[in-house]
N, C-alpha and C positions, 0 to 999 in steps of 0.2 A: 700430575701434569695439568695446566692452565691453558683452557681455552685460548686459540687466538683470536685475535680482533676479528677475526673474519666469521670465526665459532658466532660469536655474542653477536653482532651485525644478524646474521642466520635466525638467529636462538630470539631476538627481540623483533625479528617482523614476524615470525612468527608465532609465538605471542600478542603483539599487536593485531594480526589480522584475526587472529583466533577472539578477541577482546571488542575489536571495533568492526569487527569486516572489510569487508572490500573497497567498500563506498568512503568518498571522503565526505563525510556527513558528518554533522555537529551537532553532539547532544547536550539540551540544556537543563538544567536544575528546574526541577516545578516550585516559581517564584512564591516566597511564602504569604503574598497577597490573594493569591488563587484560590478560591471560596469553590469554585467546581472542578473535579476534573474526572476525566477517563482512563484507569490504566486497561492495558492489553487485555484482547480476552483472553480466558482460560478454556477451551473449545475442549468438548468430551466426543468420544467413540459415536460414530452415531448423529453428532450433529449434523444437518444437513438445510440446506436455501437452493429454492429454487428461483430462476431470476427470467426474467423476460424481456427483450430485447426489440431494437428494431426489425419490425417486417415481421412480430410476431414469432422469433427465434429464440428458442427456450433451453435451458441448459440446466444441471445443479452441478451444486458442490458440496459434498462432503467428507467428514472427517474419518479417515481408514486411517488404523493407527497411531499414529502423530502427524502424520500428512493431510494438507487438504488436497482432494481429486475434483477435477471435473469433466464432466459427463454432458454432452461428448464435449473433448478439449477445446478452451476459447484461448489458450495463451493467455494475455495479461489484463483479465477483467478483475478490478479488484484491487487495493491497495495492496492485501496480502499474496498478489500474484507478481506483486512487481519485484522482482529477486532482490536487488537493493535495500529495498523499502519495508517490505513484511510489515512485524509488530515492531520495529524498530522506531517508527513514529508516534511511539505510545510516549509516558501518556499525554493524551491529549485536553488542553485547556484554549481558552479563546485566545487568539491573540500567540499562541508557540507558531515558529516558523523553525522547519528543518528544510536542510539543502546539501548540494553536492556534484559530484561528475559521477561517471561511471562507465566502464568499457563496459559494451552489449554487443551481439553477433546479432545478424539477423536472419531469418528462414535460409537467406543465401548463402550464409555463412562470410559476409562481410563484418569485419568488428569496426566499431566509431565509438566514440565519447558524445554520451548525453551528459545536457547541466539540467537539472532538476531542481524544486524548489516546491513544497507545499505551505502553505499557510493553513489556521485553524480562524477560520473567518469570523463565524457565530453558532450558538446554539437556536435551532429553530424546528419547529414540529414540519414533519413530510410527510404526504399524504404518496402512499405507494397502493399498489394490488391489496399486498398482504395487511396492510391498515395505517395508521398513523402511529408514527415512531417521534420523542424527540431525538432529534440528532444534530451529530455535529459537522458544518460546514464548510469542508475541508477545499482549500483550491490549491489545483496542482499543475502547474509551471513544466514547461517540459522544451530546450532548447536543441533545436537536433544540428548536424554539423554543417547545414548549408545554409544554418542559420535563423530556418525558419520556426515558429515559436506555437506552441499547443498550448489553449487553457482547455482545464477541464473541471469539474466539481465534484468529489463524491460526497455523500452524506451516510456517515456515518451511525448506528443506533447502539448502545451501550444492550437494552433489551434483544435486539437479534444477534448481536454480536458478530457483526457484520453490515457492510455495506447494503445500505439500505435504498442506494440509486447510483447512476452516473450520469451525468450530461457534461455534452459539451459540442462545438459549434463550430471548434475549430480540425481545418481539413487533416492535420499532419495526427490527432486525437480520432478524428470520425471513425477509424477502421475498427476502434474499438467501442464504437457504441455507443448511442442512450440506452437503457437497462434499467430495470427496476426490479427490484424484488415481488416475486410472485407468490411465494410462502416460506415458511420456516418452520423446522422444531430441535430446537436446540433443550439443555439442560440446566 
């Protein structure tokens, strides 16, 4: 017996979302002129950063199992905390731009469509708590539905494997913070 049309419709989104996820995001080929680049980390049992925040508010995160936790919970500090986004933005080279929408709920349980957008700015050394990393200079675009618009910047370190700061300036980004890395020990 032959699947109906309706089977395969069923059978290829899921697939599709199992393949691409949720996000309509676009991923692109690391152009063969690209003389540097960053893939994903590979985070082990145990990896853990600690990070410090405005007003002196501290937090970690570390790796339990295959998951990253953190202690006590901040919601979305962190490329790799923004459900869409993860290591999906790997790898990163100067000059890659990923983007997209996304349905998100909020603490209220209102759901909206975010447009999101990062850029890989530049490679440039940062000077944090925990020491000087070089990293890479990620800006991220964030358009919520009444229109009003967030930059923010992480910088990312290939050495901590992880987000090695965040700022950012604008109000609809603030709730989440400037933030720096306060230590690390990873594997």
């Amino acid at each position: 017996m032959k699947p109906s049309l309706a089977k395969w419709r069923v059978i290829f989104v899921v697939i599709g979302l199992s393949i691409f996820g949720c996000a309509t995001q676009k991923f692109e080929q690391v152009p063969g002129y690209i003389q540097e680049k960053c893939d994903a980390p590979i985070w082990n049992e145990g990896d853990s950063w600690k990070f410090i925040g405005g007003g002196g508010q501290v937090w970690e995160e570390i790796i339990i199992g295959s998951a990253l936790r953190q202690t006590p919970p901040k919601g979305f500090y962190g490329i790799f905390n923004i459900p869409f986004v993860g290591v999906k933005i790997f790898p990163l080279w100067v000059g890659k731009k990923v983007g997209g929408a996304e349905y998100v709920k909020t603490v209220e349980g209102i759901d909206f469509v975010v447009h999101y957008s990062f850029r890989v700015v530049e490679l440039a050394e940062m000077k944090v708590e925990a020491g000087t990393f070089k990293s890479y200079k990620i800006e991220f675009k964030i358009i919520a539905p009444d229109g009003e618009d967030g930059l923010g910047y992480f910088y990312y370190s290939p050495k901590t494997k992880s987000i090695v700061k965040f700022e950012t300036r604008s109000f609809i980004l603030y709730p989440w913070g400037n933030y720096e890395l306060q230590s690390f020990n990873v594997r």
